[in-house]
C-alpha positions in Angstrom: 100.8 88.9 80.6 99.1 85.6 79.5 99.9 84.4 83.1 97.6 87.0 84.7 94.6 86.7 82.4 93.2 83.6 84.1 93.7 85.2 87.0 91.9 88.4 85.8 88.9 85.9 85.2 88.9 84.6 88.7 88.3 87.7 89.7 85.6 88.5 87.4 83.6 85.3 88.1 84.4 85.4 91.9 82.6 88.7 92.0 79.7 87.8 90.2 79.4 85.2 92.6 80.0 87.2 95.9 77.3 89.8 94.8 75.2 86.8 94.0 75.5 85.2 97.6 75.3 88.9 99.0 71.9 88.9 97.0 70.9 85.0 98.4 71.9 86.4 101.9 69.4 89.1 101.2 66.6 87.2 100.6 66.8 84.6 102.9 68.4 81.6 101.3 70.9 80.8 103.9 68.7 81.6 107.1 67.4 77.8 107.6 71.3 76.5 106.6 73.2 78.8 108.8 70.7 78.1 112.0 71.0 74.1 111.5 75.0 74.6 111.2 75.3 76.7 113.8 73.1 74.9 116.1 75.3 71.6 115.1 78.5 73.4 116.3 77.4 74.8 119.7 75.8 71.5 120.3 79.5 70.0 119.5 81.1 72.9 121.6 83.7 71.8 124.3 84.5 74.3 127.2 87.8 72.6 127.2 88.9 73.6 123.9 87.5 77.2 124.2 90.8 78.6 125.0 92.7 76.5 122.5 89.8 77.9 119.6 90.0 81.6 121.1 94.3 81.2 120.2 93.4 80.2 117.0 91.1 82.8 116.3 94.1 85.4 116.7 95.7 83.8 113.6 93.1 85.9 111.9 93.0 88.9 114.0 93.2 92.7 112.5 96.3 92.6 115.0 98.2 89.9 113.7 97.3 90.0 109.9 98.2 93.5 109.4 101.8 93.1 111.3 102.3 90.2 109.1 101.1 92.4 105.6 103.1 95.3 107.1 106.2 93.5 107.4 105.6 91.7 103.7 105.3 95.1 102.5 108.8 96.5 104.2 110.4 93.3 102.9 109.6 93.7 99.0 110.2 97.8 99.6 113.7 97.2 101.4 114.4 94.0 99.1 114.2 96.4 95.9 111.1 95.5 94.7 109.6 99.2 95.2 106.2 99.6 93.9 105.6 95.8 95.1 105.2 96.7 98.5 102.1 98.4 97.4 100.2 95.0 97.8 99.3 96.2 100.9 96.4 98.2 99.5 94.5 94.8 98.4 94.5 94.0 102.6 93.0 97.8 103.0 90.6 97.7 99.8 88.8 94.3 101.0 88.4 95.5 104.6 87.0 98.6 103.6 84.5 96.4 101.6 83.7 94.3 104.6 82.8 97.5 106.3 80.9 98.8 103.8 79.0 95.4 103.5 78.2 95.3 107.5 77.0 98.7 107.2 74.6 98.3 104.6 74.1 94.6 104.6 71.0 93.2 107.3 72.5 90.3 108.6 72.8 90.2 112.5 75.5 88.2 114.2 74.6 84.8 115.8 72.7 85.4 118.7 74.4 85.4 122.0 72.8 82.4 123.1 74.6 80.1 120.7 78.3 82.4 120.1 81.0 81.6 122.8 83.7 84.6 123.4 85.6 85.1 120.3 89.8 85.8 120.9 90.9 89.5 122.2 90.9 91.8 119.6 90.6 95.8 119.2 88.2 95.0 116.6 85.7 93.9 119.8 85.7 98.3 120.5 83.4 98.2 117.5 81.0 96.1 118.5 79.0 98.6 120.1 79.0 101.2 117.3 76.0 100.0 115.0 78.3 97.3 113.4 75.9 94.7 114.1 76.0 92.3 111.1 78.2 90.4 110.5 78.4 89.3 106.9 81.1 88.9 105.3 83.4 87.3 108.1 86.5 90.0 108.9 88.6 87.3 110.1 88.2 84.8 106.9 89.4 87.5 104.3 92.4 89.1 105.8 93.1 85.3 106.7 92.6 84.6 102.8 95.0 87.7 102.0 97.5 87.8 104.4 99.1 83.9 104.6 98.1 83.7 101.2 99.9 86.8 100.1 102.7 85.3 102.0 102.6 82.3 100.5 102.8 83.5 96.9 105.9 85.8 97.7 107.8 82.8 99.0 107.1 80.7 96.4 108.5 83.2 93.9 111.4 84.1 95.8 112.9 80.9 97.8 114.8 78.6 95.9 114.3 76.0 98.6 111.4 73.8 97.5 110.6 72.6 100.5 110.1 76.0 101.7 108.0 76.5 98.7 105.7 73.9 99.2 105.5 74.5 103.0 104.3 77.8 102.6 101.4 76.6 100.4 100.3 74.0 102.7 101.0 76.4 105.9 98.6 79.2 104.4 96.4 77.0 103.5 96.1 75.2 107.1 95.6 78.4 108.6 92.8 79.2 106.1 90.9 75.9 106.9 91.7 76.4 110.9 89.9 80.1 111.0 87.1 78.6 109.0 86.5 75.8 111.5 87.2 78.3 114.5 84.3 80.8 112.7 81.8 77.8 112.7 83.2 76.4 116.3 83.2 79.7 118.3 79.4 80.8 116.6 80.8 84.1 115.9 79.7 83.9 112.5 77.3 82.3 110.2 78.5 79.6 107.8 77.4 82.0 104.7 79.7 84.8 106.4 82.6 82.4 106.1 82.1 81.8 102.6 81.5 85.5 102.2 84.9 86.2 103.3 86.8 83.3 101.7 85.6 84.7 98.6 86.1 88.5 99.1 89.5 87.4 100.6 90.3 85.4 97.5 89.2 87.9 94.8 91.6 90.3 97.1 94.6 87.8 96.8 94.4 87.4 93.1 94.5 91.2 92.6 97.0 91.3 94.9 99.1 88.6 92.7 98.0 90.1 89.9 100.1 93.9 90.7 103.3 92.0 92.0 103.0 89.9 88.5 102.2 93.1 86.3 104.1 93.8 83.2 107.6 95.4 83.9 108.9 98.3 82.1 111.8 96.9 80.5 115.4 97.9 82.5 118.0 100.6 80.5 
């Protein structure tokens, strides 16, 4: 139990932190930073890498992440772990926040004159259905959850350090790629990105938090 308390505070002070940048998003504060980034990276834009950044956006995908959670979720439920497999709701949980936040939340996408064509996705059916904001960024949180998520199982279960370590540095690659192909593609604002690398990581810790939960102790 003394393992998941600090954890338990993470998540405290990363929501109080998420509702405050939800709050500075509100009012303003990032308009003036998110223009000059965003500006920055379609001025850097290269049509010769689109294609390379549009592959990399599927890393992050609904698609992809939620094979990737499903299959960490049959693993620990066919591996014996039972109840374990139930992670799977903290994936659900922080995307039903990210709707509920681009519902209710004013803050329109990057205009089209500056976004390039993000990777294929049947996400892109919504687009048309009044989901026109576009904090916090969809693709940074499950990103956040999903490798990260991952990551944690494999460090707990392989006994192979290099595997161990490789998974850490692997998810967090992937993390740090999305980011930069968020900013890169102008599909989202910098302050989205933060948005969903903190939802995402408040969603991981609870995640870590239920497959580290006291254990009723074995007859």
């Amino acid at each position: 139990m003394p393992a998941i308390i600090p954890r338990l505070v993470g998540i405290a002070v990363l929501s109080v932190i998420f509702v405050a940048l939800t709050i500075a998003i509100a009012a303003g504060a990032f308009t003036s930073l998110d223009l000059e980034v965003a500006q920055g990276m379609h001025d850097a834009w290269q049509p010769s890498l689109h294609g390379l950044f549009q592959v990399i956006a599927e890393l992050g995908g609904f698609e992809l992440t939620t094979v990737l959670m499903l299959a960490l979720s049959y693993y620990l439920w066919r591996s014996g772990f039972g109840s374990d497999a139930l992670v799977f709701i903290a994936f659900i949980a922080a995307q039903a926040f990210e709707l509920f936040y681009k519902f209710n939340l004013h803050h329109p996408r990057p205009p089209a004159g500056l976004a390039e064509s993000d990777g294929p996705s049947i996400t892109e059916a919504f687009s048309g259905s009044g989901v026109g904001n576009s904090f916090p960024s969809g693709h940074m949180l499950r990103t956040v959850i999903a490798y990260g998520l991952l990551a944690f199982v494999i460090r707990r279960l392989s006994i192979s350090p290099v595997v161990r370590g490789a998974a850490v540095v692997g998810a967090i690659v992937v993390v740090v790629l999305i980011a930069f192909d968020r900013l890169y593609l102008d599909v989202h604002w910098e302050s989205d990105v933060i948005g969903g690398l903190i939802l995402g990581a408040i969603a991981l810790l609870a995640g870590t938090v239920w497959l580290d939960r006291p254990r009723k102790p074995e007859n």
